[in-house]
N, C-alpha and C positions, 0 to 999 in steps of 0.2 A: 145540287150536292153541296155539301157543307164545305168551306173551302179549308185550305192547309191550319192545324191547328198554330193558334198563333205562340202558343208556348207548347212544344210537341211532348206527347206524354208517350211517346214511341220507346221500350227498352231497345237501349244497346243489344244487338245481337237478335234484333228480330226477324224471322224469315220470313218472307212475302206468302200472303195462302192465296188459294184459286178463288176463296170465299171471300175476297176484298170488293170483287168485282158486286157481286151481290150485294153486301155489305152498301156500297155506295149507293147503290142505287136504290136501296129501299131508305135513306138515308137521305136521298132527294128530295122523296114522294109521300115519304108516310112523317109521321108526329113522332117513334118512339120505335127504337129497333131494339127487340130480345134475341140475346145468341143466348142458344143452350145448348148441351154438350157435356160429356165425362170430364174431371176433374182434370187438371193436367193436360185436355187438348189444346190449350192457347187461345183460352175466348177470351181474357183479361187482355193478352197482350193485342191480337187483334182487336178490343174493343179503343184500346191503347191509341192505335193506329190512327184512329179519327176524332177521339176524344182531346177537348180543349179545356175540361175541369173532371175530376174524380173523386169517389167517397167509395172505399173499400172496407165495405161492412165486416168482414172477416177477418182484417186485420187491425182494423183502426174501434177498440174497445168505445171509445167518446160518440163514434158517430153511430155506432150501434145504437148505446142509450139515447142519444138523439133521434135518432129514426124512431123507434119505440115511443119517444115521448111526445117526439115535433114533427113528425115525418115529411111537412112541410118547407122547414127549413132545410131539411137536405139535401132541397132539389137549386136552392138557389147556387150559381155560379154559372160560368162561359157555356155555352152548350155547342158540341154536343156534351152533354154533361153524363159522367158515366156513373152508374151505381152497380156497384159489381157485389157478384151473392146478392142480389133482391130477398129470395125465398127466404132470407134471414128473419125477416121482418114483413111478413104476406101484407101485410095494411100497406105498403107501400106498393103495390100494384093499383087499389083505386086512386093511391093520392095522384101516382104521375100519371094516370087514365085523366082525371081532373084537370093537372094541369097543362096535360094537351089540349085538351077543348079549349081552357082561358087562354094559351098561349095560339093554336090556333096555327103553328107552324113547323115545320117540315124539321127533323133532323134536332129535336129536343135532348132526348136521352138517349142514352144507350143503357142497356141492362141485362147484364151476365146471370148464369144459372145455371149450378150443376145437377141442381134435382129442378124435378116438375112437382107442385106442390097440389095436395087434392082439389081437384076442378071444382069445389064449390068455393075456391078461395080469388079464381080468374073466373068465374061464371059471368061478369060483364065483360066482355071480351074486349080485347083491346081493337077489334074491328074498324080499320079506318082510322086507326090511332097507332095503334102495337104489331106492327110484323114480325114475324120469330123466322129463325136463322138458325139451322142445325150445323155447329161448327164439332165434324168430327177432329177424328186424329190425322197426322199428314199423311197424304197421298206418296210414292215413290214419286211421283213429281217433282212434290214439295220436297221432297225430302233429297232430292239430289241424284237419285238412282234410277231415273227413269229419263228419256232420253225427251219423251213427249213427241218425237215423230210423228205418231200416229195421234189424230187427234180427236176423239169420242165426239164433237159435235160435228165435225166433218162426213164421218160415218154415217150419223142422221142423216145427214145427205145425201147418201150414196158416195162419199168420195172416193177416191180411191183410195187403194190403202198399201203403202211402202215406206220400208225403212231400213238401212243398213243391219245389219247385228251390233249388238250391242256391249260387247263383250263379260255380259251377266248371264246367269244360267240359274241353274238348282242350286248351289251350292249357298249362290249370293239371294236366291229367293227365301228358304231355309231361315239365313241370317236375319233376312229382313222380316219376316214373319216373328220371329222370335226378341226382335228388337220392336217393334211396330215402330207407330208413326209420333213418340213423344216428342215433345220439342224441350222437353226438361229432363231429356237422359240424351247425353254427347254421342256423338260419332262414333270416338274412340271410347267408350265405356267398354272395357269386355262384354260380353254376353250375359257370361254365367252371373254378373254383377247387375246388369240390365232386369233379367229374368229374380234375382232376387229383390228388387224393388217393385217389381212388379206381381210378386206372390207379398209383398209389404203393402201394397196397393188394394189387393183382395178381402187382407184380413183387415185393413180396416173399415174396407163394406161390408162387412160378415159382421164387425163388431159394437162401427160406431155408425157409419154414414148408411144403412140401410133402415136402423130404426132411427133419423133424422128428418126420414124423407114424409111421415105420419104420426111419427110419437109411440108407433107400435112398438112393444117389444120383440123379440124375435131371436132364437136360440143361434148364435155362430158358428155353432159346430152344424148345427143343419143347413148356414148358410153356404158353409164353404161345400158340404158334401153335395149340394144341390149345382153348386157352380163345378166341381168334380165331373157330375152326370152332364151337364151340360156341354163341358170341354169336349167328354168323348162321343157327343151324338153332335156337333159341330156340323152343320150342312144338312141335316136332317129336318124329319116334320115327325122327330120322337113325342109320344102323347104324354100327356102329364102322367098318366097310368107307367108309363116307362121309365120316367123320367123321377119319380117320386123312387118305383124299386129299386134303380142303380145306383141311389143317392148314396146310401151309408144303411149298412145291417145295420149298425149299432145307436141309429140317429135317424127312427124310420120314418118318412114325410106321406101324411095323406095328401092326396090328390087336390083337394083344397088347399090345405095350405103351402104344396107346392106352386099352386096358381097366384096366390097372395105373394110368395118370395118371388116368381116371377115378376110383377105387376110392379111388383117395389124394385127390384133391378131394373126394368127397361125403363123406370123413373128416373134412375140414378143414370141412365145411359151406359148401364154397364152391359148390356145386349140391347139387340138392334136387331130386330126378328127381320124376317124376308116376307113377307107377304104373297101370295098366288095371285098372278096378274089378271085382273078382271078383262074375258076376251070379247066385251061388248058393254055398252052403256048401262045397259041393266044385269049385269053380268051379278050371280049369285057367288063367285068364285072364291074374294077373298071371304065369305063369310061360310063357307062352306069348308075351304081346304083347310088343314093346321101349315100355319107358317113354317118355314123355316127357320133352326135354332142358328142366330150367329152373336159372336160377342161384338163389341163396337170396335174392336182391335184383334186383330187373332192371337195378339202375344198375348192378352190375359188366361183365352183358353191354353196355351205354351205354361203359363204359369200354375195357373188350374193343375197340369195336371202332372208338373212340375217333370217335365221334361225338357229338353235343349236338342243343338243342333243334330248331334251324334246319335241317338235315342229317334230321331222323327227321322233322319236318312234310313234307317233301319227299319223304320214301320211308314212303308209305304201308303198305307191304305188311311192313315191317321194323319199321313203329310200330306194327300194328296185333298183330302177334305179341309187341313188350316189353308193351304195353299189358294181354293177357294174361295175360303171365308176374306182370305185378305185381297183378293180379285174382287168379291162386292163391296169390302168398305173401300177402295180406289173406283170403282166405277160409280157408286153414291156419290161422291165427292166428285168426281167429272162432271157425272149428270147435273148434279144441282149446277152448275154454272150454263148446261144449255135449260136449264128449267125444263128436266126430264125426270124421271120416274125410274125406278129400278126394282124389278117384280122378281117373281119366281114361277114356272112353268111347268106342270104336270096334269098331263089331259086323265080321262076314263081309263083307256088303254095304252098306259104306258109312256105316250110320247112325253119328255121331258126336256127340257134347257135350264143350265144352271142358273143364267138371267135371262131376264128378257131389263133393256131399257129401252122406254113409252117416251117419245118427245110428245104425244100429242099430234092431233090431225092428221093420226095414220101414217108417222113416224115412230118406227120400231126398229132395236135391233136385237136376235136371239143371241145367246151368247154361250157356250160348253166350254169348260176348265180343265184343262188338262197338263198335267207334269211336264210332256214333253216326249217324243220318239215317235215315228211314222207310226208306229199304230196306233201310239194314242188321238194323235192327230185325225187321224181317219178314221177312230170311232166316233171320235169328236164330231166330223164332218156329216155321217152318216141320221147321229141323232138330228142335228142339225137341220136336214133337209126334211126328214120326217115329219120335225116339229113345222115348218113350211108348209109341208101339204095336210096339215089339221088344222092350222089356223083358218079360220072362215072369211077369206080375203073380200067379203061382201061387204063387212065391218068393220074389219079391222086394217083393212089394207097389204099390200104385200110388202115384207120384211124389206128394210132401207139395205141394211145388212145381214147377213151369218156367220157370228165370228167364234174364232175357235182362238182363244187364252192361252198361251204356255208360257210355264218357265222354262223352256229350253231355250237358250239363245240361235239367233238366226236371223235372214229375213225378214219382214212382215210383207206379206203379198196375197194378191188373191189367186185363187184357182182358179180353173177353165170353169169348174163345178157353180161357182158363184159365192162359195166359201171364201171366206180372210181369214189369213193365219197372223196371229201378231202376238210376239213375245211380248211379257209386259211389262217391259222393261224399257220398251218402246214407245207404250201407251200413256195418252192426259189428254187433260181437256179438250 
């Protein structure tokens, strides 16, 4: 691993992420680490963290034109050497693929990206050179609100699973959905001010950064109306057919070229679909099911659809689906630190879980999300087990865990049933 940088390019005011751990370690072993990620999640400042020289193509006009002209000399100084926004400048993907090979050594560069730029532009893969790093938004971990008692790779295990109450509920779940996990909007920021940065955040992917990510044009008013329909099918496996008619009467989207704004958001990491968990090696599943719609934050779909705290207490059934979405971008972010997986479950007949996370070698755990109150919990438990006795334990093994999600504050404990209940407020890596 690369040691302490010798002049630290760490900002004041940095907060630790779970994705350090990773970070390092590929940073040991590989030539060339790419974090990629939505704007604003903190891959600069985590990239920061271990970098000992920098060129920030975004902000620094000179080294743009340099990149452009010399893309060679960009790479000289301390390494690990950062070059943040790559995608600025695509030709600069073969040169540091090059100068990994000449160089020949572990822990070269580092290289930020908030879009994915068209595959014939990385078609030499950085294989054995280039490992990439999805650095979402913060975790309630990270972010302070979360106790982390319970610990998502101990679960893999079978561990047990306890934790005092935590003194957070719905009220503070709400809040935190609606604030998501930015590291460049304060604590203390009001809400109402949070959520208008982050409807300022939308239109400028609807206007500028969506046709950035290919040179396409693409109308904003049908981007936003698309990100609209999106918000309110939120946890869903709505079809593009659906998904195109809720957009906007007045801004009608075919079916195509709803799939095309699609394709260019999950570029941009502005959604982060859920995929169907394939229940066997050769499993047809994810290619058969339609994913599930999630944004990469749930506050965007909050902004989307320009509501707040008061308005989603009100509309249960629209809180109870963000309240999800933001249970899978935290269990993403757990997962990848045990290098686990995070799917979505819906058999032939019904049976369903809101996740399933895959450690690998028949480490599983099913997962149902739920607001909170004895019944929700027990219906929670009930799918739960269901989903248990459909899983085909010949192949896939029997579940590490069955865990049931709420924001009700409380315990985390297991049942007699073999169900774990844990507030998530409780939960981390």
């Amino acid at each position: 691993m690369p040691n302490e940088p010798l002049t630290s390019l760490r900002p004041a005011g940095y907060r630790s992420r779970i994705a350090e751990a990773v970070a390092a370690q590929v940073l040991s072993t590989a030539r060339a680490l790419l974090i990629e990620g939505p704007k604003g999640c903190g891959k600069t400042w985590l990239a920061k963290h271990f970098a000992r020289s920098e060129v920030l193509l975004e902000q620094d006009p000179g080294a743009l034109a340099l990149a452009q002209a010399e893309p060679g000399r960009l790479l000289e100084g301390a390494t690990p050497r950062l070059i943040d926004e790559w995608q600025r400048v695509p030709s600069l993907w073969s040169t540091v693929r090059g100068a990994c090979d000449a160089r020949a050594e572990a822990g070269q560069f580092i290289l930020t990206g908030s879009a994915t730029p068209s595959d014939h532009l990385t078609r030499h893969s950085g294989a054995l050179r280039i490992q990439r790093l999805t650095l979402r938004t913060m975790s309630l971990a990270e972010s302070g609100l979360s106790t982390a008692e319970v610990s998502l790779a101990e679960l893999l295990q079978r561990g047990n699973c306890a934790a005092a109450p935590t003194q957070r509920g719905v009220p503070e779940a709400v809040d935190a959905l609606c604030r998501g996990g930015w590291p460049g909007l304060e604590d203390d920021l009001p809400v109402r001010d949070v959520i208008r940065a982050l409807t300022s955040y939308l239109e400028d992917v609807a206007r500028t950064d969506i046709h950035q990510v290919d040179g396409v044009a693409r109308d904003p008013v049908r981007v936003k109306a698309l990100l609209r329909s999106l918000a309110r099918n939120v946890g869903t496996s709505a079809t593009l057919k659906k998904l195109a008619a809720e957009a906007n009467a007045a801004a009608p989207l075919s079916q195509h070229s709803a799939r095309a704004y699609l394709d260019a958001l999950e570029r941009l990491y502005v959604l982060e679909p859920l995929t169907a968990w394939p229940t066997h090696l050769r499993s047809r599943s994810p290619l058969l099911l339609s994913p599930k719609h999630h944004f990469t934050d749930p506050s965007l779909a909050v902004a989307a659809l320009r509501a707040g705290p008061q308005r989603l207490l009100n509309d249960p059934e629209t809180l109870g689906l963000l309240f999800e979405s933001l249970v899978i971008r935290d269990l993403r972010i757990y997962a990848q630190a045990s290098d686990a997986q995070v799917w979505s479950f819906t058999d032939a007949v019904g049976a369903e879980a809101d996740a399933i996370v895959d450690g690998g070698d028949g480490r599983w755990i099913a997962v149902e999300v739920k607001l909170g109150g004895a019944d929700q919990i027990e219906e929670g438990a009930r799918s739960l087990l269901r989903v248990a006795r459909k899983v085909d334990e010949t192949k896939m093994g029997q579940p590490a865990k069955l865990v049931v999600i709420t924001a009700a504050d409380g315990y985390a404990y297991d049942r007699p049933d073999g169900v774990s209940v844990v507030p998530v407020f409780a939960l981390g890596p």
